[in-house]
N, C-alpha and C positions, 0 to 999 in steps of 0.2 A: 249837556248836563247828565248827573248820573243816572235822572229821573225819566229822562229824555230816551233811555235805552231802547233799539228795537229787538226784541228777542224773536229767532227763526221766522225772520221776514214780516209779521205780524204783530206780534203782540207789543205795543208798548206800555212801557212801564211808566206809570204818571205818580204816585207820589207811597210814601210806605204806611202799610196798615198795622203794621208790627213784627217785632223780631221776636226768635223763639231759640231755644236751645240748637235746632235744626236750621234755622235758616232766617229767611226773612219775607215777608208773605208785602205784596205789593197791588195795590190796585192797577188795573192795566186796560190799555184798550184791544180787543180784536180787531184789526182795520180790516181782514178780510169779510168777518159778518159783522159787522159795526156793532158790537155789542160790547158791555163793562164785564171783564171779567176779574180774578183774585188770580194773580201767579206766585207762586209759593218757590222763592229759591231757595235751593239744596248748597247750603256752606258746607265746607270742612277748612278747619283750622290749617294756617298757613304751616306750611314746614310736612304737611301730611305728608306722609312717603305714597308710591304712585300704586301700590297694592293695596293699602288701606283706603285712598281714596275711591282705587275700583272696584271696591267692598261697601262703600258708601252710594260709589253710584247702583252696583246693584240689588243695594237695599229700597230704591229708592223706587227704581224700577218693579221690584217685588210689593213696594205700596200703592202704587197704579193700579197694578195688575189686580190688586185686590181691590182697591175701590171703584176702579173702572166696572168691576163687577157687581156694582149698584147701584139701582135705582130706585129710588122710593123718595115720596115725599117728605119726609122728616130725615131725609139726609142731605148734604150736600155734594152736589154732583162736579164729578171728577169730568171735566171736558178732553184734556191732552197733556201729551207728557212730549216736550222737547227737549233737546241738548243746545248747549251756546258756550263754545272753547272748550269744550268737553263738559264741562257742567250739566246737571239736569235740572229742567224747572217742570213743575206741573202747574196745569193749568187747573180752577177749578169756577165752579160758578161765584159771584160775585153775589153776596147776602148781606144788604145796609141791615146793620141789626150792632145789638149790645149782645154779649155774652150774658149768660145767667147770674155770674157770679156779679158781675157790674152792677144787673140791674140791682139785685136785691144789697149790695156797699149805697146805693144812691137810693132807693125805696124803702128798701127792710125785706122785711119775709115775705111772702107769696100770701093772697089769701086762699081758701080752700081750692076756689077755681081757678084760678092762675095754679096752682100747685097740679092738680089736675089735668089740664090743658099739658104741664109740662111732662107729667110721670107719664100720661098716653102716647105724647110724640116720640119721646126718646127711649119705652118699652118699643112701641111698633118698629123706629130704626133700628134699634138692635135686634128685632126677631129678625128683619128684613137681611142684616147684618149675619146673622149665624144662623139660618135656612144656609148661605153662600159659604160655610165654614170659615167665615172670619169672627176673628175675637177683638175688639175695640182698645179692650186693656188699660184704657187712661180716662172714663168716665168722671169730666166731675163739672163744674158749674163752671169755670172754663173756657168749656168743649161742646156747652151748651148754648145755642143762639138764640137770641128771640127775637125777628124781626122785627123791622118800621111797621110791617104789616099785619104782626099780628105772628108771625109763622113760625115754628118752634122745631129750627134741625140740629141735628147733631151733624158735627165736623171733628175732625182732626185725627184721622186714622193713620197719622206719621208714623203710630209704632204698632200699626196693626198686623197681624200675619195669618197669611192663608193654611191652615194648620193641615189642608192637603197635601200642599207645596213640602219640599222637606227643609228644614232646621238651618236657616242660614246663620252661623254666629259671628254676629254683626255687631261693632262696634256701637255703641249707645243707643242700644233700645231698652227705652226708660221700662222701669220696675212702676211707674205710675206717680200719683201724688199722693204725698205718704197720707194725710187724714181720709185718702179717699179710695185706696187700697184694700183690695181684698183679705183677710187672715191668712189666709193660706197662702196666698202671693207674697203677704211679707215675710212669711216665715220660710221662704223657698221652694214652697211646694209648684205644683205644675200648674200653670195659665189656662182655663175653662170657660168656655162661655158663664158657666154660673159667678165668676169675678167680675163678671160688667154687672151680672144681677147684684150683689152685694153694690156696687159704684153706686149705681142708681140706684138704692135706697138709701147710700150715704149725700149723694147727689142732694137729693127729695129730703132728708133731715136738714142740709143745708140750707137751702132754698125756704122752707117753713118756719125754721126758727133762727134765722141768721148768725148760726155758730156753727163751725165745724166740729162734727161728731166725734172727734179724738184730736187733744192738742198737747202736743206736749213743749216743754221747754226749748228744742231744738228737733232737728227733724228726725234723728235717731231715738229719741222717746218718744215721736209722736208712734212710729213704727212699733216699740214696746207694747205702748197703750193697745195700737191693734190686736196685737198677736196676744198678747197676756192680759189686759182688760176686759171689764165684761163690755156687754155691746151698750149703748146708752139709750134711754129709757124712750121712746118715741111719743110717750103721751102729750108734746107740745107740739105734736106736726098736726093739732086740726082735725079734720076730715080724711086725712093720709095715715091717719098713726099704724092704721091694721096695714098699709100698704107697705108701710119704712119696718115696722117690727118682722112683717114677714118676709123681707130683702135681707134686711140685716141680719142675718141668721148666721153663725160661724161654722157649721157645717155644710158644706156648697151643696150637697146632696135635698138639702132640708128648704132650702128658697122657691118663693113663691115662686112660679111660673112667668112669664112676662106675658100672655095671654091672659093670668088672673090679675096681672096689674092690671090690665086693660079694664078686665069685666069688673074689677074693686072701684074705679074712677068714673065709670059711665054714666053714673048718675049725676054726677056733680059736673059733667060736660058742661057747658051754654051753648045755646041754638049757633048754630053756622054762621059765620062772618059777623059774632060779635068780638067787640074789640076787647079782649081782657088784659092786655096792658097800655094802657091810656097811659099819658104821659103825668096827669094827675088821679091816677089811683088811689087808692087808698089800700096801705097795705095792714098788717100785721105789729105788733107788737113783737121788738126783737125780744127773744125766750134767752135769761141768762139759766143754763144749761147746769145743773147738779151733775159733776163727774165722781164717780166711784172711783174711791183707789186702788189699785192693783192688789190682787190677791200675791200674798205672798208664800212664797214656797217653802214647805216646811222644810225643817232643819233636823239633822237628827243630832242626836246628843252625841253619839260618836263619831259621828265623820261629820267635821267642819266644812264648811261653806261658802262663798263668797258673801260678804257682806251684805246680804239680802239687796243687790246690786237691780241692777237691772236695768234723726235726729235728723235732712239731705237739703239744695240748693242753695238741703241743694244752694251759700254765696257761690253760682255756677258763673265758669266761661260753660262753653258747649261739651258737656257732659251729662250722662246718660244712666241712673244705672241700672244696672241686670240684676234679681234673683238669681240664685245657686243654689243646691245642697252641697252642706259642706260633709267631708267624710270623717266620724269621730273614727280612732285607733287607739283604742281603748289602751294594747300591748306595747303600745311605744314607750321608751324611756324617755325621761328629761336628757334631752343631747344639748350639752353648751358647748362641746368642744370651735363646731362653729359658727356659735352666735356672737352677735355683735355688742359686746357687755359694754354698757356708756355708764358711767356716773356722772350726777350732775351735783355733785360735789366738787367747787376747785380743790385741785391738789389731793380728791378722794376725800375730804373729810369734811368739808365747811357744808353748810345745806343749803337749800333752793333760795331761801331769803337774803341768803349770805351770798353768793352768788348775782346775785338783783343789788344788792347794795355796793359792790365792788363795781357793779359792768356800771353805778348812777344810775339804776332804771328805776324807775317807780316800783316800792312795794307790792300796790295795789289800783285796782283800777279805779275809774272812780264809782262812788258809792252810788247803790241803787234800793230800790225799794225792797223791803220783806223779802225772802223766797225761804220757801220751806225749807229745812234741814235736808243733808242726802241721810244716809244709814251710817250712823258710826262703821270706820273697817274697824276691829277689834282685832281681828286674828288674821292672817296668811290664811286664804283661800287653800282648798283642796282643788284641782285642774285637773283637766284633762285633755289628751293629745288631741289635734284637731287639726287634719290635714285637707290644703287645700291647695286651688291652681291661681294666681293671678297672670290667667293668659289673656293676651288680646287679641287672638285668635284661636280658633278650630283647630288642634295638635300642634298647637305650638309645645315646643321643649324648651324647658330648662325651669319651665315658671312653676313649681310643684314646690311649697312649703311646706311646714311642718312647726305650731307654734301652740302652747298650751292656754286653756283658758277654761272660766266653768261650766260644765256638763252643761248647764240650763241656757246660755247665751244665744242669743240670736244670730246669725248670721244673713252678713248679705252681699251681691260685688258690684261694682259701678266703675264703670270705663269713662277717663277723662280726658279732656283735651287740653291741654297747657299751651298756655300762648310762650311760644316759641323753645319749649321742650318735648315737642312732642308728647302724644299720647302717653298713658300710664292706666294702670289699673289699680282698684285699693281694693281689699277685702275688709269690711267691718266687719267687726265681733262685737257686740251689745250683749252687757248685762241685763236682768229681767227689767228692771225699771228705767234706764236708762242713763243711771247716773256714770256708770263706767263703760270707757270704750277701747275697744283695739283697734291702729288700724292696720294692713300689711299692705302699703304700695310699692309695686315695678314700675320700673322705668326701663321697658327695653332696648337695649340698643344706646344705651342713653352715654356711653363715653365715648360715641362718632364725634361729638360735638360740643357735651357740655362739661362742667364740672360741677364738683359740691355746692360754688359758689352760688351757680346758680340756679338751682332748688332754694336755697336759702329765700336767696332773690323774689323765686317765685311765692315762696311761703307769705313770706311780708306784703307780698302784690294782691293778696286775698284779703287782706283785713282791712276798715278803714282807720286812719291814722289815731282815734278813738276807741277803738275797739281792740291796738296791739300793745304787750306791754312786757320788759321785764325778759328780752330776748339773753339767754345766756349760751356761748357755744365754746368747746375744746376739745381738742383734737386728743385720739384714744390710740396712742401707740402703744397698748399693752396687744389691742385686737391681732391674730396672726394675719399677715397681709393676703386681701381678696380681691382684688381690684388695684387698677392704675392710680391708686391717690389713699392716704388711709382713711378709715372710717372715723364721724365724728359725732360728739354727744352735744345733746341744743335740746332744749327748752324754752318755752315762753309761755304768754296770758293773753287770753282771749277772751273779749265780753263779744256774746251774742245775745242780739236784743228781739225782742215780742214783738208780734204786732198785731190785733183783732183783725178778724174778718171783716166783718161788716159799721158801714157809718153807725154811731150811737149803740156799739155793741158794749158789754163791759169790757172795762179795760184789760188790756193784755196783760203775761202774767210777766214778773220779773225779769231782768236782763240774768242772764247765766253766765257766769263767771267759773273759766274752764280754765287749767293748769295743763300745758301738754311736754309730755317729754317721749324725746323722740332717737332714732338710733338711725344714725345715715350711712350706711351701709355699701360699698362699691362690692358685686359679685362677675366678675371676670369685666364682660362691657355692658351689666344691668346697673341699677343704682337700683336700693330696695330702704324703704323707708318704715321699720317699725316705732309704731307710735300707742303711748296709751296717756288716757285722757281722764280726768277726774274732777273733781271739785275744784275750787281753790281753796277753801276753806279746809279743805283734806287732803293739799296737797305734798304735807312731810308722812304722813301716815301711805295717800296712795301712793308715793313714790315707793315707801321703802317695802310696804305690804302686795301692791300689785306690780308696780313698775318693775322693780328689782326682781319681783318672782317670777313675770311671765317673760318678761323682753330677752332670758339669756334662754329660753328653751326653743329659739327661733332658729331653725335652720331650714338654708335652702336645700333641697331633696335632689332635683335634677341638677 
């Protein structure tokens, strides 16, 4: 049985504890010291070529290496790192416990002490953690454990890195969980131990009031809210709130200490070996969370602006994504000569709804609750050039775009795994609030094997059969030829749906109802996909205001 597996003469594998973007973590036995341990195997998607896989395995290697380099009580210890068919597994300790984020979906919030008990364990792991120059980078409830026994470690340093070590660029080491993300992380800047401080007091707001401290309608607003929202207000974390206001601070320079989280919680300790999460506790009152809304960017009277514009799993197979700076070029022209111009007009002239009603596809998806307006577009944005790399590796050539969008947008890049196209990279582009998105994916290498057809294929295999709608696609032989096939224009409808944090929170916020149109693109044997993304409710305005104005200034560089 598969369960039954002996890994490197020892360890077997008895039943799964859970799967993760990375792998799949297994309860196992030691038969050499008889003891329970957790082995964590290292996937990578079928079809991986045999140099990305050996970039995986010596990523995986360089996360040993750094956990191995710890020991402390509020972490979980890394025991062994073996190979089996060439695969790696790590070994680590075995810790019967819930996650934090579990407890408090099945409890509620923390009371003072339990909040306490938890901000002490997991400051002390992470000093213990960055004394060793490692950065944690993915802090959030999670990643946070609270034993049968009472014990409170932090785990899951899969995208940790030894900031000694030099700079492996490695396919999918995640940018974090968007509500739980640094400012400065989301906004591309450099990875600091002061981003776990920020985590863990987004961690600690969680935990307290059982809402996550930034939510947005998808996961590329929730990243907006980060980066452009104010930080939210901590007066419902209790006895924590001086501890969460001074984490949460957007300048990394300005965060409390993690020695003054300690000495801020000491009094609120309980005497040793008392139990503070009893299985009938008593917890808190879930805190329904007053969010501020995004300061908006002034406009000036003469130079026009995007739409006071402004989301990840992430439906993931196994992908990952990275932070970047993207490079602005202020001096570049609009170049269409070779971009890939799609309309999504049959015959050029009918519109997106016209289109939907020919192909039989439902107008609309179905109807959902209230959602707040996005921003009228009123006018054609002003843009600017903004060049970037969608590589998936370290000097790779040829991946260097060049695609306009406006001045204030966020950027960010995220390397994915496609079940059976192989890896790809996207670059997002976000507007300040969220409601508009670019995206620019490579597919490299991608005409060994596939065609158009199948991206298509692949697009449809991410949504559920509820959630797609209103598919329209024609082939663009005006485009000058780039590739072995010509490029083709496609659109469709996407609802993506809410869902609260925690048991007995307020309800989530409405399903988001997205229009995407998209430009498929063959560049000698790459397939590069621009896509921009809008309302539905705005989507003859965003087509012909953003779509039409930013997707033909797309060219590839290299």
């Amino acid at each position: 049985m598969e369960s039954e597996r002996l890994i490197a003469g020892r360890y077997r594998l008895r039943h799964v504890l859970g799967r993760g973007s990375m792998g799949t973590v297994w309860a196992a036995h030691d038969e050499v010291l008889r003891r329970d341990v957790a082995v964590k195997e290292i996937l990578h998607p079928s079809g991986t070529p045999d140099d990305e896989a050996e970039v995986l395995r010596e990523r995986t290697l360089r996360e040993a290496r750094s956990a191995a380099a710890l020991a402390h009580p509020n972490l979980v210890t890394l025991y062994d790192v073996v190979q089996a068919d060439g695969d790696p597994y790590v070994v680590m300790e075995l810790v019967p416990s819930e996650s934090l984020a579990e407890v408090v979906r099945q409890r509620g919030p923390l009371t003072d002490v339990q909040g306490a008990v938890v901000a002490d364990a997991v400051a002390a792991a992470l000093g213990a953690a960055h004394r060793a120059g490692i950065t944690h980078r993915d802090v959030k409830p999670g990643n946070v454990l609270v034993a049968d026994d009472g014990r409170v470690k932090l785990t899951d340093f899969g995208i940790a890195r030894n900031v000694a070590e030099a700079t492996l660029t490695s396919r999918g080491i995640t940018l974090g969980t968007p509500a739980f993300i640094a400012p400065e992380v989301a906004a591309g800047g450099a990875v600091s131990p002061a981003a776990d401080q920020w985590s863990l007091g987004a961690t600690l707001f969680a935990a307290m009031t059982g809402q996550q401290p930034y939510e947005g309608a998808n996961v590329l607003q929730t990243i907006n809210q980060v980066v452009h929202g104010d930080v939210p207000s901590a007066a419902d974390c209790g006895a924590l709130a001086d501890v969460v206001a001074g984490l949460m601070v957007k300048e990394p320079g300005e965060r409390i200490a993690l020695a003054e989280v300690r000495r801020l919680v000491r009094p609120l300790l309980p005497e040793p070996g008392t139990d503070v999460f009893p299985a009938t506790s008593v917890t808190r009152p879930v805190v329904e969370i007053v969010r501020p809304a995004l300061a908006k960017p002034p406009i000036s009277p003469d130079t026009p602006l995007a739409a006071d514009p402004g989301p990840l799993p992430f439906m993931v197979a196994p992908r990952e994504p990275v932070t970047r700076e993207l490079t602005r070029r202020p001096g570049l022209a609009v170049l269409v000569a070779l971009s890939a111009a799609v309309l999504f007009a049959i015959g050029g002239v009918s519109g997106f709804a016209l289109t939907r009603t020919v192909a039989g596809a439902p107008l609309l998806p179905p109807p959902t609750q209230s959602a707040p307006s996005p921003p009228a577009i009123t006018e054609t944005p002003s843009l600017l050039p903004t060049t970037a790399a969608a590589a998936a590796a370290k000097g790779e050539q040829g991946a260097e775009f060049t695609i306009e969008v406006g001045p204030d947008w966020t950027s960010f890049l995220e390397q994915r795994a496609n079940d059976g196209l192989g890896p790809s990279t996207v670059v997002h582009l976000v507007a300040p609030n969220g409601w508009y998105e670019v995206t620019v994916q490579r597919f490299p290498d991608y005409y060994e094997q596939n065609r158009i057809k199948d991206y298509l294929r692949l697009v449809r295999s991410r949504w559920a059969e509820d959630q797609y709608f209103g598919e329209a696609l024609e082939p663009t032989d005006a485009l000058p030829p780039g590739g072995p096939e010509p490029a083709v224009q496609y659109s469709y409808r996407t609802v993506e749906r809410a869902t609260p944090l925690a048991r007995g929170t307020v309800p989530p916020g409405p399903d988001l109802r997205r229009s995407r149109y998209s430009r498929v693109l063959p560049r000698g044997n790459d397939l590069w996909v621009v896509e921009v993304v809008v309302p539905t409710e705005q989507e003859e305005t965003g087509r012909s205001r953003l779509f039409d104005t930013i997707a033909p200034t797309f060219r590839v560089s290299g």
